[in-house]
C-alpha positions as CSV (number, residue, x, y, z in Angstrom):
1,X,-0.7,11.6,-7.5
2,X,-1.6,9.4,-4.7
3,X,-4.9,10.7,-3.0
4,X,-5.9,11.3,0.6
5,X,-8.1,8.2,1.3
6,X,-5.1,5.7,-0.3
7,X,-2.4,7.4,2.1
8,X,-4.0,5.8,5.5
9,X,-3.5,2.6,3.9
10,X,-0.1,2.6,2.4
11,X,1.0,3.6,5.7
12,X,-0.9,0.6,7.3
13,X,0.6,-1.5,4.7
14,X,4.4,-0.1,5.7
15,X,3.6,-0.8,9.1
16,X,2.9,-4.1,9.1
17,X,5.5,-5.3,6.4
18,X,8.1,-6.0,8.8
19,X,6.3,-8.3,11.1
20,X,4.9,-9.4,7.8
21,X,7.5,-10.5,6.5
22,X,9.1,-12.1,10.0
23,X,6.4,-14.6,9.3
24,X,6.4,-14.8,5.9
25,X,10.6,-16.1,6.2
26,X,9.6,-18.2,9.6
27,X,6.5,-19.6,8.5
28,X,6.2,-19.9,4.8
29,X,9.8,-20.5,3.4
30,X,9.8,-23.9,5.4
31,X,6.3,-24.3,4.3
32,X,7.2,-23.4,0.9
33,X,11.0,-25.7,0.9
34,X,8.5,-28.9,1.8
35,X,5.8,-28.1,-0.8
36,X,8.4,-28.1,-3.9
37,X,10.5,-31.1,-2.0
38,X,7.7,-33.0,-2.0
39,X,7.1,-32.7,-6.1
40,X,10.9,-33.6,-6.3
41,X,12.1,-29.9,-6.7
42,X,15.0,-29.5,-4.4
43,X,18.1,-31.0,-4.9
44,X,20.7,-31.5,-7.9
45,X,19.5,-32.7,-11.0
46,X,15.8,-32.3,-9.8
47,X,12.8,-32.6,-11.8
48,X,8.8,-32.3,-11.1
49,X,7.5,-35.7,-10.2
50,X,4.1,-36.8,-8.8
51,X,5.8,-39.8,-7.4
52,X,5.8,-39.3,-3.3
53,X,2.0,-38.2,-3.6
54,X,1.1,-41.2,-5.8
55,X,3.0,-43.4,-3.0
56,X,1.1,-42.1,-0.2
57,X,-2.2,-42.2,-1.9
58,X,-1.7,-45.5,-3.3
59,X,-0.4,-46.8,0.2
60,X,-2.5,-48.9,2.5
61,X,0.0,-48.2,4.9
62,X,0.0,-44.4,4.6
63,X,-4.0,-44.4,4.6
64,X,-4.0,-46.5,7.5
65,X,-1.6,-44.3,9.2
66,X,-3.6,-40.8,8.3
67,X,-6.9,-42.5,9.9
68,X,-4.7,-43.2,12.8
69,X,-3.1,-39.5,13.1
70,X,-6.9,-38.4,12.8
71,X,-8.0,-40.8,15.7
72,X,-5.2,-39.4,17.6
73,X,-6.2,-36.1,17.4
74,X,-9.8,-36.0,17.7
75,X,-10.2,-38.6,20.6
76,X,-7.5,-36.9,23.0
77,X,-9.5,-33.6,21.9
78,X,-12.9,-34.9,23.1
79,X,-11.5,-36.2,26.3
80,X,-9.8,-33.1,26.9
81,X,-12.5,-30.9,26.3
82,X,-14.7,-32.5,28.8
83,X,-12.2,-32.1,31.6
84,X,-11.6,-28.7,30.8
85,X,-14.8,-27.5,30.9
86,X,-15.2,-29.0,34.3
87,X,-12.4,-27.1,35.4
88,X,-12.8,-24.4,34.0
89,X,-15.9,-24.5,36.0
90,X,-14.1,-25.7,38.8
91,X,-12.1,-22.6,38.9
92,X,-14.3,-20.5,39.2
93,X,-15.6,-21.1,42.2
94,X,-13.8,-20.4,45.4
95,X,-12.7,-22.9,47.4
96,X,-9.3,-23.7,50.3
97,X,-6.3,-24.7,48.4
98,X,-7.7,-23.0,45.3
99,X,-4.5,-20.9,44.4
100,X,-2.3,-24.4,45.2
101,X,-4.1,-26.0,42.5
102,X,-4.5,-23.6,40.2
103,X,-0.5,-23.5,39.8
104,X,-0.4,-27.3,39.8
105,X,-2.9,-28.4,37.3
106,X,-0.6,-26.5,34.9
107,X,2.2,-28.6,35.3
108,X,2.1,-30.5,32.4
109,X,2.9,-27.7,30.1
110,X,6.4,-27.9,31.1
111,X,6.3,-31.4,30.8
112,X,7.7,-32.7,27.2
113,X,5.8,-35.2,25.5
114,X,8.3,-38.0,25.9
115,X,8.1,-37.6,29.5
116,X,4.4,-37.9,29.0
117,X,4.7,-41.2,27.4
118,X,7.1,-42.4,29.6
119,X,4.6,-41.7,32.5
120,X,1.4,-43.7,31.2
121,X,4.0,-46.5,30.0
122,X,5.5,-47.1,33.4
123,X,2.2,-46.5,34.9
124,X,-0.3,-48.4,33.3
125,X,1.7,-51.3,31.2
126,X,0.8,-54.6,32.1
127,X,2.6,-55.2,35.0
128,X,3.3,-51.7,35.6
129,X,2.6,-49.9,38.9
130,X,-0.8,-49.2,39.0
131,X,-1.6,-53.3,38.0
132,X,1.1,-53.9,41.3
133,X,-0.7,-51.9,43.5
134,X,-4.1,-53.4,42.4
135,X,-3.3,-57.1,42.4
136,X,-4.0,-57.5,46.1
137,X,-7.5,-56.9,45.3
138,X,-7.9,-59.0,42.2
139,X,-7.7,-56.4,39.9
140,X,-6.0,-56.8,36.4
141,X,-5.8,-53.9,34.0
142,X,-6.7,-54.4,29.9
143,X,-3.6,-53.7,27.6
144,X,-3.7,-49.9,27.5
145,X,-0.4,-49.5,26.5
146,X,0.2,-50.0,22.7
147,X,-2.9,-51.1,22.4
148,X,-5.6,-51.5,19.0
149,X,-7.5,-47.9,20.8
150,X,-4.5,-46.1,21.1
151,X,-6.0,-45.5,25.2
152,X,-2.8,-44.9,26.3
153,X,-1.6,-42.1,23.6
154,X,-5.3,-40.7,24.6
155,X,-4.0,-40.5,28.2
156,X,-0.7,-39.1,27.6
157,X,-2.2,-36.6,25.3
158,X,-5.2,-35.5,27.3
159,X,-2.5,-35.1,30.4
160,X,-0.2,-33.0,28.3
161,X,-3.3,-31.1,26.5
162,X,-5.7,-30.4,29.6
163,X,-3.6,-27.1,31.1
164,X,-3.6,-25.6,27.9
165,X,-7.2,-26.0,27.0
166,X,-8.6,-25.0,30.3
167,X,-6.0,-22.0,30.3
168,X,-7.8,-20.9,27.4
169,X,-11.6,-21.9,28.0
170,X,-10.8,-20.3,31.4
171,X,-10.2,-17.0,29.7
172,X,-13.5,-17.7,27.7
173,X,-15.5,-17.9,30.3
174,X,-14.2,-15.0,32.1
175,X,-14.6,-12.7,29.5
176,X,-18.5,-13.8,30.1
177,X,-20.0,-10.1,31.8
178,X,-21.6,-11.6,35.1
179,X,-24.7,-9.4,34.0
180,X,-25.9,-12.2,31.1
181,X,-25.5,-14.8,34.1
182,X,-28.0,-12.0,36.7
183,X,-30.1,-11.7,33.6
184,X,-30.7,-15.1,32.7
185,X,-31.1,-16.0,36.7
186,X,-33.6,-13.6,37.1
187,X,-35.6,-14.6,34.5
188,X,-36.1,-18.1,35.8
189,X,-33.4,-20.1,34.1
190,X,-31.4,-22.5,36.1
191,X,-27.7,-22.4,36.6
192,X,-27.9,-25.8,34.1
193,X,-29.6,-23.6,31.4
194,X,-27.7,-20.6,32.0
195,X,-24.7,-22.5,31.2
196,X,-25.6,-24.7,28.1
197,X,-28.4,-21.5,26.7
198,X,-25.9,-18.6,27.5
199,X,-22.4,-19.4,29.3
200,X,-21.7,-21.9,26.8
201,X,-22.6,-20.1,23.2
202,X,-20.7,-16.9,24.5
203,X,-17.5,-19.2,25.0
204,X,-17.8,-21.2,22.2
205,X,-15.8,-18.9,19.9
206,X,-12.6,-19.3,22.7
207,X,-13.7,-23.1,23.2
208,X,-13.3,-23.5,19.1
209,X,-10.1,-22.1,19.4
210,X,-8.7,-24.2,22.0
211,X,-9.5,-26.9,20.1
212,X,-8.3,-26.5,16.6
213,X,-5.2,-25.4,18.8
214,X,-5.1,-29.0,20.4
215,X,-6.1,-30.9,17.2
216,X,-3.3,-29.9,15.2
217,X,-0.7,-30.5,17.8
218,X,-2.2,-34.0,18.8
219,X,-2.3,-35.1,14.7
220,X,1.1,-33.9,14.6
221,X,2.7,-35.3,17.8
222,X,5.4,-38.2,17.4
223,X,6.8,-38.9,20.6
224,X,3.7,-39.9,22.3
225,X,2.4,-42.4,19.5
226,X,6.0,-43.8,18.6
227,X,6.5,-44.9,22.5
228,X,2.8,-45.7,23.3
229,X,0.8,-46.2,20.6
230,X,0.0,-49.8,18.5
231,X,3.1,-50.7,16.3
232,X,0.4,-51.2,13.3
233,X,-1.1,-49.3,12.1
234,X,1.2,-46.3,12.8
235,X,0.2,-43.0,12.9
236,X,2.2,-40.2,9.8
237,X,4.3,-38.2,11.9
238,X,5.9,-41.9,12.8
239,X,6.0,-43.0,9.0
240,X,7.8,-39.3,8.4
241,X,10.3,-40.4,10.6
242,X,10.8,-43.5,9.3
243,X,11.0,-42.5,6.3
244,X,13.5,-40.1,7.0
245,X,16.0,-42.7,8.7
246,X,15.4,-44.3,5.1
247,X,16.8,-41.1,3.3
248,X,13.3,-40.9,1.6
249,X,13.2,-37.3,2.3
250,X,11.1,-36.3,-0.6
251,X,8.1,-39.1,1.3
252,X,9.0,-36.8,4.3
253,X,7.9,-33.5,2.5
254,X,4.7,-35.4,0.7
255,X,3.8,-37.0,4.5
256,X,4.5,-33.3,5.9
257,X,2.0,-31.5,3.8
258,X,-0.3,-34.1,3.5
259,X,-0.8,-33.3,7.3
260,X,-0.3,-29.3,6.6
261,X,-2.9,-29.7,4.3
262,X,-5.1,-31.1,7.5
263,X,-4.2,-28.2,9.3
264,X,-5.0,-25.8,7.1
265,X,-8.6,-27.7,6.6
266,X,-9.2,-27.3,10.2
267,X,-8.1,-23.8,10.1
268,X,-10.5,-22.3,7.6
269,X,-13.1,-24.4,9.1
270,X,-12.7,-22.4,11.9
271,X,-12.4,-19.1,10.6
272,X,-15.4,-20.1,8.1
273,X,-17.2,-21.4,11.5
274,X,-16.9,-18.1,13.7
275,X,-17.4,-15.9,10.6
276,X,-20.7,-17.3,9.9
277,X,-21.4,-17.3,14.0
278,X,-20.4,-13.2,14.1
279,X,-22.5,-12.4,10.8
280,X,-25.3,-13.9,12.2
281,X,-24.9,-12.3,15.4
282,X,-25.1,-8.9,13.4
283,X,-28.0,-9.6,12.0
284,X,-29.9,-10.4,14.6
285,X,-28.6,-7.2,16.7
């Protein structure tokens, strides 16, 4: 006979099995059709192989390209984060036109990535229109459009990034009760401290978010870094596509959870990260 304390807890349990399960089918069967594609497990006449991994791990190419992917998501990230904090910061304060912007900074959101690329391509190409409009003056722009930095998948990135971050960092801050700012004010600390001693820690857990949120979309964008980026070394979501058009698709799954795998990393990091940031807040409350 089931006993009193176990009933709360079954119930619970029935509860949340349908929504559960919703992501169980829409997150994990795909998740779970890639993992056993990429050991060579779907298909007729298939049989476990280590082959696509050994590929990929054996690859200059494929190293080469999951630096890349990396690059690609942590540089846009940094840039990002910067700017976001400053608006963030920005939009706080009030100021004329403040409502105006506040609906047009967000733009980009609605803006696909291809777009994006094609922006900072007809922009800031060689020969493009900001080089036109600067040639009077003498002015000639360094290659920042396929280039060996990847600047120009940084700019397209950080353009199609910024609303979301600051959306969220926004919300961070906010959250913030205006009493820790009074307090720390009144005890002598300047609005510089108060933000990087109190402001700043208090966010942090909303900030952390925004950017694991941003990482793994940047590492796993392919429109922006197939239009914009350097040709060689290419980052993996191109080399997934390429190997696709090349009917590899078992390379496809390996590539795919290779870069899961890099989500998922980033993922318990964080959860590991603001764990350990909430126990230690116990303890010293």
């Amino acid at each position: 006979m089931m006993s009193l304390h176990q009933r709360p807890r079954l119930r619970t349990l029935l509860l949340l099995a349908p929504g559960i399960g919703f992501l169980l089918a829409l997150f994990g069967f795909p998740l779970l059709t890639a993992l056993f594609g990429s050991f060579g497990l779907i298909g007729k006449g298939s049989t476990f192989t280590l082959k696509y991994y050994d590929k990929f791990f054996s690859s200059y190419v494929m190293w080469r390209g999951l630096t890349t992917s990396i690059y690609y998501g942590v540089a846009p990230v940094a840039v990002t984060l910067l700017l976001a904090i400053g608006l963030a910061l920005l939009l706080r304060r009030h100021f004329w036109g403040r409502k105006l912007f506040n609906g047009l900074y967000k733009i980009p959101m609605a803006v696909p990535s291809i777009i994006a690329a094609l922006m900072v391509l007809t922009l800031f190409e060689q020969g493009g229109f900001v080089e036109r409009l600067l040639l009077p003056f003498g002015i000639h722009l360094p290659k920042m459009v396929r280039d060996t930095w990847g600047v120009g998948v940084i700019l397209a990135t950080t353009w199609k990034q910024l609303p979301f971050m600051t959306l969220v960092i926004t919300g961070a801050f906010a959250a913030i009760p205006d009493d820790m700012r009074h307090a720390s004010r009144s005890l002598g600390a300047s609005p510089l401290s108060t933000f990087f001693l109190v402001e700043l820690p208090l966010a942090m857990p909303g900030i952390t978010a925004a950017i694991l949120l941003t990482l793994i979309g940047s590492m796993g964008s392919f429109a922006i870094p197939d239009l914009i980026g350097a040709p060689n070394p290419s980052a993996l979501s191109v080399l997934m596509v390429r190997a696709f058009s090349e009917g590899n698709i078992g390379q496809v799954y390996a590539i795919g959870m290779v870069l899961s795998g890099f989500a998922i990393l980033a993922l318990l990091s964080y959860y590991a990260l603001t764990s350990g940031a909430g126990t230690q807040k116990e303890r010293t409350s």
